[in-house]
DODREN-553398 format. One record per atom (N, C-alpha, C, O): residue number from 1; atom name; y, z, x. Coordinates in steps of 0.001 Angstrom, whole numbers, plus 500000, padded with zeros to 6 digits. Layout:
N
(NUM,'CA',(Y,Z,X)),
...
***
This chain:
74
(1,'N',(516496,132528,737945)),
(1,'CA',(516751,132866,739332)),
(1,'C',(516947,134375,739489)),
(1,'O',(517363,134993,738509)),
(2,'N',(516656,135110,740767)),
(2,'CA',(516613,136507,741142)),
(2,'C',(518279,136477,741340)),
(2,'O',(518861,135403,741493)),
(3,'N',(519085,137932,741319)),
(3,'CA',(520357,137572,741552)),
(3,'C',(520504,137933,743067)),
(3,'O',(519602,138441,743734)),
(4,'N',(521867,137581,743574)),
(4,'CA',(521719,137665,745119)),
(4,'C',(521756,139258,745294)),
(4,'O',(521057,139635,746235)),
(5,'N',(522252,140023,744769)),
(5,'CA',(522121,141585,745291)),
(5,'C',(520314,141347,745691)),
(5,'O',(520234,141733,746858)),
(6,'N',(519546,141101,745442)),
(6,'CA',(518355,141067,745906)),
(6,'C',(517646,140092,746874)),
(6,'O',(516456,139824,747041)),
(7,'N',(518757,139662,747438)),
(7,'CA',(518530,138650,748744)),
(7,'C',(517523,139489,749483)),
(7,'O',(516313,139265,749487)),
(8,'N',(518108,140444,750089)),
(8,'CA',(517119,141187,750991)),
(8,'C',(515710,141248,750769)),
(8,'O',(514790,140816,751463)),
(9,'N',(515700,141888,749627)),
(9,'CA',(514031,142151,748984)),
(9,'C',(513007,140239,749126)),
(9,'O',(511899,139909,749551)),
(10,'N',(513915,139658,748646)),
(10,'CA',(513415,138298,748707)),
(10,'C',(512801,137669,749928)),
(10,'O',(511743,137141,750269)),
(11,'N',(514232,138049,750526)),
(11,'CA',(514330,137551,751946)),
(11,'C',(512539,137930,753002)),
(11,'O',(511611,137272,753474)),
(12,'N',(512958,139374,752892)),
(12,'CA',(511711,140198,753194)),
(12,'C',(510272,139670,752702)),
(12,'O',(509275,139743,753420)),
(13,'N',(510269,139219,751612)),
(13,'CA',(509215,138987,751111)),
(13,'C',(508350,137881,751204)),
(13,'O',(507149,137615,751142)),
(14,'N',(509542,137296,751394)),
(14,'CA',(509123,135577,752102)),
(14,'C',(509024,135742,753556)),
(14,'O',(508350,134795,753963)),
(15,'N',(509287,136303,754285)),
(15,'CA',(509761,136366,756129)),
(15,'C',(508379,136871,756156)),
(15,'O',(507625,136242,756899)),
(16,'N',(507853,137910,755483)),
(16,'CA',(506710,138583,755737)),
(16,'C',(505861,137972,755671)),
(16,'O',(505048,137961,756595)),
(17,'N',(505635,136945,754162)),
(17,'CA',(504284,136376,753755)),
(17,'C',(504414,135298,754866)),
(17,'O',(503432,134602,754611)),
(18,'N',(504808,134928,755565)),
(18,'CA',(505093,132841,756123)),
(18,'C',(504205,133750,757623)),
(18,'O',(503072,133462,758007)),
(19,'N',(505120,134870,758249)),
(19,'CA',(504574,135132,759558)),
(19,'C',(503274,135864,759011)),
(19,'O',(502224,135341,759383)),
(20,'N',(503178,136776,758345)),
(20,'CA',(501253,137051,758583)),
(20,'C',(500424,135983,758401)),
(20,'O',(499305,135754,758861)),
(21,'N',(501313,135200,757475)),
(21,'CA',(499855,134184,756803)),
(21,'C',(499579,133311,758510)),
(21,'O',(498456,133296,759013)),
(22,'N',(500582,132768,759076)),
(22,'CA',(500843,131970,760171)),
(22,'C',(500332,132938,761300)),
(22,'O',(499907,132295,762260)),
(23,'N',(500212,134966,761535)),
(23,'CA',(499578,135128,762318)),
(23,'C',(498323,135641,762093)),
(23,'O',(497698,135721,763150)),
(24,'N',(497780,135976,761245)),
(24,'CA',(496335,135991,760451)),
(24,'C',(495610,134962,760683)),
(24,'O',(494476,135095,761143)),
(25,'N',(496170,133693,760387)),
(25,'CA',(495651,132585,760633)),
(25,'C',(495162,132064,762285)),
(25,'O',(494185,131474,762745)),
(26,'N',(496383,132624,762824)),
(26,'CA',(495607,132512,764640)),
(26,'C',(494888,133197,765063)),
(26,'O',(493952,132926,765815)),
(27,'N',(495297,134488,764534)),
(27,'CA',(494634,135254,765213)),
(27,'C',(492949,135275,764536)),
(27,'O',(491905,135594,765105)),
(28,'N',(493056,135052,763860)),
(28,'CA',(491270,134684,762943)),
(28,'C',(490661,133486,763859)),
(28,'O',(489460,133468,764127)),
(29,'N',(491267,132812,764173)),
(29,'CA',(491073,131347,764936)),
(29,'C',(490391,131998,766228)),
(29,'O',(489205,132226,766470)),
(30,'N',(491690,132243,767060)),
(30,'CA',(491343,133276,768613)),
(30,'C',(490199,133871,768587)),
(30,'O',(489437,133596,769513)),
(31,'N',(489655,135017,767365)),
(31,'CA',(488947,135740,767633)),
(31,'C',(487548,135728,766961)),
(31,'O',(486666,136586,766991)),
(32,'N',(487605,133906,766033)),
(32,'CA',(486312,133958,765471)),
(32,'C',(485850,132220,765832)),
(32,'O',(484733,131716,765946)),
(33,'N',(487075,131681,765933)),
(33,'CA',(486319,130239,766183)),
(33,'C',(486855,129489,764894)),
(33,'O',(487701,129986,764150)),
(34,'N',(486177,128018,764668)),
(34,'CA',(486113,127734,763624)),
(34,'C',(484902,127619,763104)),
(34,'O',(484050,126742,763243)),
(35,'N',(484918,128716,762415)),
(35,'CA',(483796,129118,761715)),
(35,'C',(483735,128449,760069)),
(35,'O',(484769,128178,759460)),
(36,'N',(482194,128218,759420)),
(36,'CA',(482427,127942,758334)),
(36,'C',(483096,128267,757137)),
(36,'O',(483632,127499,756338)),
(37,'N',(482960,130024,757092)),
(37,'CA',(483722,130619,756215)),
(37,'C',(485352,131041,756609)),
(37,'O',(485980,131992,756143)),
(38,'N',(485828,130032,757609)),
(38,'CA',(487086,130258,758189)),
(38,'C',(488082,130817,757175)),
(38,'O',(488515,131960,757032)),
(39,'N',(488351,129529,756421)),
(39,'CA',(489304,129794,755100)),
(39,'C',(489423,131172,754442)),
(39,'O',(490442,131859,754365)),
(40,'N',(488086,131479,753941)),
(40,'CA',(487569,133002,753079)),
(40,'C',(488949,134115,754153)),
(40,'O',(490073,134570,753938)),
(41,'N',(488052,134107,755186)),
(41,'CA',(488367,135296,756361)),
(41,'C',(489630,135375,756665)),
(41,'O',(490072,136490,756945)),
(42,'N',(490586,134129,756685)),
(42,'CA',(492102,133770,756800)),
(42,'C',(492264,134606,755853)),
(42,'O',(492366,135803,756124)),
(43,'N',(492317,134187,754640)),
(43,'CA',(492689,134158,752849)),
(43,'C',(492982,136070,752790)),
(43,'O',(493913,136800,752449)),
(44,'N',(491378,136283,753419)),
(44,'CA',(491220,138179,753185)),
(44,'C',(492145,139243,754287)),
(44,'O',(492683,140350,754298)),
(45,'N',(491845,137780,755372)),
(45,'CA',(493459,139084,756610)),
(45,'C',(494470,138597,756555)),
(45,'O',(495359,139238,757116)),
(46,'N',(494837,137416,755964)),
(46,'CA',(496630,137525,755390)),
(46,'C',(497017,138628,754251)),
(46,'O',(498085,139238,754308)),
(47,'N',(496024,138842,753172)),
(47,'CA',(496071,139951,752523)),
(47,'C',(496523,140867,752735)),
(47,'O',(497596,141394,752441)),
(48,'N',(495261,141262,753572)),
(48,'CA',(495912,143036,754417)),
(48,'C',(497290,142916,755023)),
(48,'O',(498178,143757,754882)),
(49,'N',(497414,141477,755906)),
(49,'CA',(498522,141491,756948)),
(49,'C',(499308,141433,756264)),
(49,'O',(500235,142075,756758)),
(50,'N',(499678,140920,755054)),
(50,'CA',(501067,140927,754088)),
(50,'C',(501351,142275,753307)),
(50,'O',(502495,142617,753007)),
(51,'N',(500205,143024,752996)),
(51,'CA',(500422,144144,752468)),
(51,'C',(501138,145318,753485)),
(51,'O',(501824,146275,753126)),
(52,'N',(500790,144967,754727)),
(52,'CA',(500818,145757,755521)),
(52,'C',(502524,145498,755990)),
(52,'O',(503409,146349,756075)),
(53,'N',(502626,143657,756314)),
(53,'CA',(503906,143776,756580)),
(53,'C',(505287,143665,755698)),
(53,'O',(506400,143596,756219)),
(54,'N',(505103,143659,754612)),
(54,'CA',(505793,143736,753764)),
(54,'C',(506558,145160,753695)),
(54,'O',(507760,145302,753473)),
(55,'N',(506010,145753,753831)),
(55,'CA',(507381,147287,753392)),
(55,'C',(507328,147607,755346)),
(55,'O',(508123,148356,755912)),
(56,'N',(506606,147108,755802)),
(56,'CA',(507307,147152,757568)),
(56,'C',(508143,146665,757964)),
(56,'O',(508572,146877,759099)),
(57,'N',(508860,145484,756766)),
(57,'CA',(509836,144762,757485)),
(57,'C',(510822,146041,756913)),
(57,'O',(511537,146766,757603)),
(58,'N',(510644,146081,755538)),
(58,'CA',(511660,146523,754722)),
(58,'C',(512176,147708,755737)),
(58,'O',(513345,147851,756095)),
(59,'N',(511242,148397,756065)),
(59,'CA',(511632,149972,757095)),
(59,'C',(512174,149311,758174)),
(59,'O',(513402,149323,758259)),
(60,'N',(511487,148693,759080)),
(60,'CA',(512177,148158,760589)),
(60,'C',(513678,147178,760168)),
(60,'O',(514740,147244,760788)),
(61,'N',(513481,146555,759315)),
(61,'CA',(514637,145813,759661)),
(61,'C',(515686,146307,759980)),
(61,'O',(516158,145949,761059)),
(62,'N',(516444,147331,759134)),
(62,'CA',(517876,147869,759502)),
(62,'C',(517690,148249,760677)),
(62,'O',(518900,148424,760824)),
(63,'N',(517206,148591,761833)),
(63,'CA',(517004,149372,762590)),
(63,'C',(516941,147929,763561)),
(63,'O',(517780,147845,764457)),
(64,'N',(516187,147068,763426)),
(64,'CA',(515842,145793,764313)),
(64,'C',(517507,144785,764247)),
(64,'O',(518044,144280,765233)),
(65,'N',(517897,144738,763168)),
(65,'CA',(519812,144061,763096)),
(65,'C',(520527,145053,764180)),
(65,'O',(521140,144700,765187)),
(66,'N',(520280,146460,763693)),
(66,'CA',(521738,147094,764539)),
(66,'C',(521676,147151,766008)),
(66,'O',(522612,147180,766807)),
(67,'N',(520194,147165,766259)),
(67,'CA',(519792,146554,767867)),
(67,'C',(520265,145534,768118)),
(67,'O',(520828,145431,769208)),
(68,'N',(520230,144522,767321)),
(68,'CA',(520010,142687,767584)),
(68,'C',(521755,142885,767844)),
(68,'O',(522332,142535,768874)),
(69,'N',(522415,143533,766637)),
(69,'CA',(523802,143482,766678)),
(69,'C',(524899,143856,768070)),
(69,'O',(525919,143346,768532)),
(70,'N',(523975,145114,768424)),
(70,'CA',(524211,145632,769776)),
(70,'C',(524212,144550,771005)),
(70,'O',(525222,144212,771622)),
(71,'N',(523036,144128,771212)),
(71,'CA',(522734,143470,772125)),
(71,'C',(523440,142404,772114)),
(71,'O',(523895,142132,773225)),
(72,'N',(523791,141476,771044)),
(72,'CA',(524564,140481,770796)),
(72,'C',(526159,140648,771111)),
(72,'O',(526719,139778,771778)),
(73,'N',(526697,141491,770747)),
(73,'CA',(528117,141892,770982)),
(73,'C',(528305,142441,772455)),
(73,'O',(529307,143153,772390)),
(74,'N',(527819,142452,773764)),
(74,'CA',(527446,142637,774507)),
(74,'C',(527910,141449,776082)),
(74,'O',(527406,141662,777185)),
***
């Protein structure tokens, strides 16, 4: 097992892969159909989209809590 000081990194890593794969996947849908090589084209823009959102969460998040925190205490 990872130890919990690395919740975050984890956390991040999983939050990231579940929503690109889940919006890669629509948005490939929306903007191509169901096409034969659907799967392939998913498979290649969850890629990018995870590479991409993976250290975006890591940067936005602190910044997206102390908002959320704000607004919440409110």
């Amino acid at each position: 097992m990872i130890s919990a000081k690395y919740l975050q990194y984890v956390q991040t890593f999983l939050l990231s892969g579940f929503m690109s794969f889940i919006m890669s996947g629509a948005i490939s849908f929306i903007n191509l159909g169901l096409v034969d090589n659907f799967i392939s084209i998913w498979i290649n823009a969850w890629l990018v989209a995870y590479a991409i959102a993976f250290p975006t969460i890591l940067v936005v998040f602190p910044f997206a809590r102390n908002l959320a925190m704000k607004i919440a205490s409110k």
